[in-house]
N, C-alpha and C positions, 0 to 999 in steps of 0.2 A: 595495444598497437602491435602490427606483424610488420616482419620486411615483406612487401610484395613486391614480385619479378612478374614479366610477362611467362603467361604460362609455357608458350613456344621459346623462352631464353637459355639460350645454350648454359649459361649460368644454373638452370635450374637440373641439369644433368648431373647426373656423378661422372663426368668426364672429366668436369670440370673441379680443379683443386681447391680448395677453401681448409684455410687453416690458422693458428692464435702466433703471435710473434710477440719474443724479450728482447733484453739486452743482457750480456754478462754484469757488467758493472751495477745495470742498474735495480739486479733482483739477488745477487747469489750472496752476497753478503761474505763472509768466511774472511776475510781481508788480509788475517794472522795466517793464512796457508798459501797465501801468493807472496812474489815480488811487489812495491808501490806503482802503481801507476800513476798518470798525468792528472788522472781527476784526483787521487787520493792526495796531490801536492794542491790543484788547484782547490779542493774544497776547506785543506787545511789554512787557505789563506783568507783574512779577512774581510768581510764585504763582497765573497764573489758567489757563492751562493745566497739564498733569498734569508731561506731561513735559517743557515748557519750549521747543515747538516752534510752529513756524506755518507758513503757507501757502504760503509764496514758492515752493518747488520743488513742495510736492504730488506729483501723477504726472506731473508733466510735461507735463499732457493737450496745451495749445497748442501745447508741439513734437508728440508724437508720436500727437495725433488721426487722423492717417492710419491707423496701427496699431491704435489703439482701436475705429476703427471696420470693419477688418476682425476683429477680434478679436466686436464687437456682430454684426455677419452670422454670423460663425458659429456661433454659438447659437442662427440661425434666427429670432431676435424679429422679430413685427411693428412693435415700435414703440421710439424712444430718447427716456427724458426727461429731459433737460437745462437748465440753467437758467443766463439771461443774467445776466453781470457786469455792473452798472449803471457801475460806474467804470471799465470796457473798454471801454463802448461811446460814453460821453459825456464829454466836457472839462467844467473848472470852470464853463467859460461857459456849459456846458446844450448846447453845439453838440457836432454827432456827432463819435466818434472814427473816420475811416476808415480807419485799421490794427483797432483791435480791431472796426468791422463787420463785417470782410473776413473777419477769424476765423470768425465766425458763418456767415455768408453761404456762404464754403465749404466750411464743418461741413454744414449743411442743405442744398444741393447736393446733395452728397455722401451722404449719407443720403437722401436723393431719389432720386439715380438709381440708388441701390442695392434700392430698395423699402420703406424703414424708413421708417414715418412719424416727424417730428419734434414732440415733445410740449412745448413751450418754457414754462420757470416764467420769470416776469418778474424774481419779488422772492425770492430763497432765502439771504435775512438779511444780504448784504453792502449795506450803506450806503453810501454813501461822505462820507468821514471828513468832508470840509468840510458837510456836511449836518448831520452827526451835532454839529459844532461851532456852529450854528445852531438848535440844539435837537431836531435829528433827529427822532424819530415821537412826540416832547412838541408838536413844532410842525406847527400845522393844514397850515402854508402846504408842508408834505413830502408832502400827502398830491395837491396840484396838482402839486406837480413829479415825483412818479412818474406821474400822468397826463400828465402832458408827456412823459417817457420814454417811455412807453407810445405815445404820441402818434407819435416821432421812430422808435425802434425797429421798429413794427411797420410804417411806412410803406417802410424801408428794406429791411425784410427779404420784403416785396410776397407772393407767394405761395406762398410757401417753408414754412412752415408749415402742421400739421395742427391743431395743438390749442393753446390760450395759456391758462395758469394765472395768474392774476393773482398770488397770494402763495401761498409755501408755509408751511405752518404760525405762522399768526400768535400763534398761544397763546407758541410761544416766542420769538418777537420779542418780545412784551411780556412775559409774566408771566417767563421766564427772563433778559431782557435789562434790562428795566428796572422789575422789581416787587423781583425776587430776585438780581440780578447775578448770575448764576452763566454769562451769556451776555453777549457785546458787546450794548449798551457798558457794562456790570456796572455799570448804575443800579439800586437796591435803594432802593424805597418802592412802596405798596400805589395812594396816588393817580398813581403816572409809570406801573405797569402798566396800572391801567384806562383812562389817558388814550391811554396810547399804543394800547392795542387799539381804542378808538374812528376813533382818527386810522388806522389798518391799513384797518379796515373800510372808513371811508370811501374812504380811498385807491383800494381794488378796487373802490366803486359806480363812482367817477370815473371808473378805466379802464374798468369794462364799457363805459362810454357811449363810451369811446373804439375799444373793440374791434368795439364794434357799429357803427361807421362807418366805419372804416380797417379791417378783415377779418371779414365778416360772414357768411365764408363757412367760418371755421375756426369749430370746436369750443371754444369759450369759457366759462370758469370759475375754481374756485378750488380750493388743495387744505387738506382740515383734518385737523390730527389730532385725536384719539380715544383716553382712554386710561378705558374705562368702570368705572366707581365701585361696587363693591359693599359690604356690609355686614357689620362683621364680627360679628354677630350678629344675630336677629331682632328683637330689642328697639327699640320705637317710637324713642328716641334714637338708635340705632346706623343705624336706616332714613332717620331726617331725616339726619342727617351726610351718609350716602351720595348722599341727594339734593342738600343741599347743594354738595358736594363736583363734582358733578356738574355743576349750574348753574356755578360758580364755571368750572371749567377745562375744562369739552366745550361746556355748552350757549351760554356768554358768546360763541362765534365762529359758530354756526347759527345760532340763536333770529335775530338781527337781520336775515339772510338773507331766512327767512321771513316771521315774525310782526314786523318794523318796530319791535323791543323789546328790549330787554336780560331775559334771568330774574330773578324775584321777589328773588332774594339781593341783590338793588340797593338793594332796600328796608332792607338792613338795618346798611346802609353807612354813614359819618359822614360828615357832612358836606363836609368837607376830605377825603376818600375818592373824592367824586363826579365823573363824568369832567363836562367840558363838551360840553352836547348843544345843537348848534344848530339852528335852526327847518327842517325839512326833511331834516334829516340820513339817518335811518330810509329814506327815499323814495329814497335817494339811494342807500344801502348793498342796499339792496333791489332789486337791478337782478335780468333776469332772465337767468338762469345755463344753459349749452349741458348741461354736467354740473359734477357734484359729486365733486372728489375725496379719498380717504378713506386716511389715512395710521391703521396702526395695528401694534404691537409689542406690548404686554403690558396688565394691568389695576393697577387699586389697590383696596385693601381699606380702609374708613375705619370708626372709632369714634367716640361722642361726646367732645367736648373742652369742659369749659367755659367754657376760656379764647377759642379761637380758631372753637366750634363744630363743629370735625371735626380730625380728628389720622388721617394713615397707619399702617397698622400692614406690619410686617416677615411676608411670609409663611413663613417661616423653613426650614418642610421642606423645600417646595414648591420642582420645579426651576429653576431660576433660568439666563439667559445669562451670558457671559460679563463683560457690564457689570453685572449684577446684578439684573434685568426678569426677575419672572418668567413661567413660559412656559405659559400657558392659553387653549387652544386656541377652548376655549366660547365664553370672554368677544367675542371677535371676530362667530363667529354672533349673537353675543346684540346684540352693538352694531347690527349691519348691522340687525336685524329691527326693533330699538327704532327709529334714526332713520329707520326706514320707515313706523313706525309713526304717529311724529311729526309728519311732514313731508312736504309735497308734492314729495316729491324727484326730480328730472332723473336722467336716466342716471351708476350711479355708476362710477368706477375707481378700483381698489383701486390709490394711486400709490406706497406705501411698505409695503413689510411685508419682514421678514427678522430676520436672529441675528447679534449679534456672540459672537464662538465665540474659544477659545483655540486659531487651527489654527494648525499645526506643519508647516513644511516639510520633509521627509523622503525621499531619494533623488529631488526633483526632481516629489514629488506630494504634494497635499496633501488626504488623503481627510477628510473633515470631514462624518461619519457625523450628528452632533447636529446641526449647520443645517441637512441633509437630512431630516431629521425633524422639525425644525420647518416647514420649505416643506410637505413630506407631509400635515401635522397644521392648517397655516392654509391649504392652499387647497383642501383638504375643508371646512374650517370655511366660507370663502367660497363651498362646492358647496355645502352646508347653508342657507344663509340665500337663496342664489337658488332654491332648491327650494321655499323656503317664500315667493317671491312676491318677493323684494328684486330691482330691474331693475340687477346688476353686469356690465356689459360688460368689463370689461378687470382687467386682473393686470401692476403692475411689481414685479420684487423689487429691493428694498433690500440693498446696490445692484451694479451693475457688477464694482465695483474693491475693494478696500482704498484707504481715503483717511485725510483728516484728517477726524478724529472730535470733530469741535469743542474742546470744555473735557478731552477726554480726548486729545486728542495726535494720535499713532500710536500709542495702549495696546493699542486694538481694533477688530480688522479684523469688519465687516459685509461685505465681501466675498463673490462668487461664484469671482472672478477673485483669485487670492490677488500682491500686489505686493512685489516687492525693493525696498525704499527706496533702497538704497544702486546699484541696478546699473538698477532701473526694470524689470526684467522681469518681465511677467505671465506668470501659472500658472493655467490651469483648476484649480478643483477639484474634488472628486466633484458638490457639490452643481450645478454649471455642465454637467456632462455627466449628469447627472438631467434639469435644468429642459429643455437639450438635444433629449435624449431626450423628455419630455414632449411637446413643440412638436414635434416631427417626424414623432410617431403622432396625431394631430389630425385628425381626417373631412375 
């Protein structure tokens, strides 16, 4: 099986960016040459990971980035997006770590002189732990010390970069980390998530103003996820839910971007609920953005609830991944066209989308027919919604490697590259010699 694009899809262009995405925590492994972060506290606790593991070895990536990034050239991507460890790069004193700069520095090199742009996220949910012991993103005063990082970071790293993300999906630093603890630092209350998403956003106005001074020349933004709310009947209750539903966990991280506001669902909040907004703050969160980027994997189906006003429902027939997401293709076009609709939106890329899949390594290959047909089936879906006027410049798939899969261990590989834990060797898989193939028949 191939990915097929309409032959006429700007997609099929080399205009158009197509490239592999990590995370720091969840591949470089080295643990003993940073500060502790938030996962390395919450993995050390009991019962919060699946299978009782953590970051420390990952893939190894700081020893064997060399390989990794011959492994990203050949798949021909235009672009590698990766994301800086805050506790790699900086000591307790706030002063720079120049062993873990060094890392970077000739990561990006390196990817430079190979022709790979480097797409760098700043914040991709490692804390570090002495922060997080200071009231971490409950406390305002974390949202000047990532602009300080931002500050230090991007001055060192001078013109080595293409693009800078300020945070990757803030929905789940808050609402999974400290609404619902099912994510470091598994704080669970409804006022520590909206506080902390407040304190996120502001954080990213802070760095814009820092990016726009110190590299003003890179591509500047943020990346959000999106996981769009439908209805699970037409019934006027069953359509607010879905609205509701919606404001709460997609519009709570745009809406402020643009419109200098939180959605209407604020109003309906208790008191002891309410984040603290200080005078300015909106103006501050509101900086202006190079592009917008747009993480997205599956949808949710909501009902009325009396109690909590909207409840999930189980799509039950419907096919499902291997973590249990299930897999509709629509809802993707459907998002890209709505926040177009919405919003006066900057140039978008598509930073996350893929399948975790149960592959199976067998004679040495690992064909993995179903996340090829998810790829197939979502970047038609992304050829759909630029046809119909949305301005998506670029495609990374989720992601590179098999890693550590946050609160899920090593259960499930999202993988293109399928990884030996025990021996570290990477394996193309089908879907890697698709995407491949895709990018090497490009006009």
């Amino acid at each position: 099986m191939k990915i097929m694009l309409p032959a006429n899809s700007k997609m099929q262009s080399k205009a158009f960016t197509y490239g592999v995405a990590t995370a720091s925590f969840q591949i470089e492994g080295a643990a003993d040459s940073r500060l502790a972060c938030i996962w390395d506290t919450f993995c050390a606790t009991p019962g919060k990971v699946r299978d009782g593991s953590n970051g420390d070895q990952a893939c190894e990536h700081v020893k064997l980035w060399r390989e990794d990034i011959d492994l990203i050239e050949s798949l021909g991507v235009d672009a590698y997006r990766l994301s800086i460890s805050w506790p790699r790069v900086l000591h307790k004193d706030g002063s720079l770590n120049t062993q873990g700069v060094q890392f970077y520095t000739d990561l990006l090199d390196e990817l430079n002189r190979r022709g790979i742009k480097p797409f760098v996220t700043l914040y991709h949910w490692d804390l570090p732990q002495h922060i997080e012991d200071n009231g971490g993103w409950l406390n305002r005063e974390t949202a000047y010390l990532f602009a300080d990082y931002t500050d230090k970071v991007t001055q060192a790293f001078g013109d080595r970069v293409y693009s800078y993300a300020t945070f990757n999906e803030p929905f789940c630093s808050s609402y999974l980390g400290y609404e619902i603890g099912v994510h470091a630092p598994g704080l669970a209350k409804k006022s520590y998530g909206r506080q902390s998403a407040h304190h996120l956003l502001l954080a990213h106005g802070l760095a814009m103003k820092v990016l726009q001074k110190n590299s003003p020349n890179t591509e500047n933004g943020i990346v959000l996820n999106f996981t769009p709310c439908y209805s699970a009947t037409d019934s006027a209750e069953d359509v607010q839910a879905a609205s509701k539903a919606d404001q709460y966990f997609n519009q709570w991280y745009i809406k402020p971007l643009f419109d200098r506001c939180y959605p209407e669902i604020i109003n309906d909040f208790a008191t002891e609920d309410m984040p603290v907004i200080e005078e300015g703050d909106f103006d501050i969160i509101a900086q202006p953005i190079d592009f917008l980027g747009i993480n997205f994997y599956t949808r949710a189906v909501y009902k009325a609830d009396a109690v909590t006003g909207f409840s999930q429902i189980d799509m039950v027939d419907n096919p499902k991944t291997d973590i249990g997401w299930e897999i509709y293709p629509q809802s993707f076009t459907d998002l890209l066209t709505s926040l177009h609709a919405l919003y006066p939106l900057p140039p978008m890329y598509i930073t996350e989308n893929g399948a975790a899949m149960g592959d199976k390594l067998i004679d040495g290959k690992v064909d993995d027919q179903d996340r090829l047909a998810y790829y197939d089936a979502h970047l038609n879906a992304v050829n759909n919604a630029i046809e119909q006027g949305v301005n998506i410049v670029g495609y990374f798939a989720w992601s590179l490697m098999d890693n550590f899969e946050w609160a899920e261990g090593y259960l499930k590989r999202f993988g293109i590259v399928y990884v030996d834990y025990d021996t570290q060797k990477r394996t193309l898989k089908s879907s890697a010699y698709a995407y491949k193939n895709l990018l090497a028949n490009r006009k």
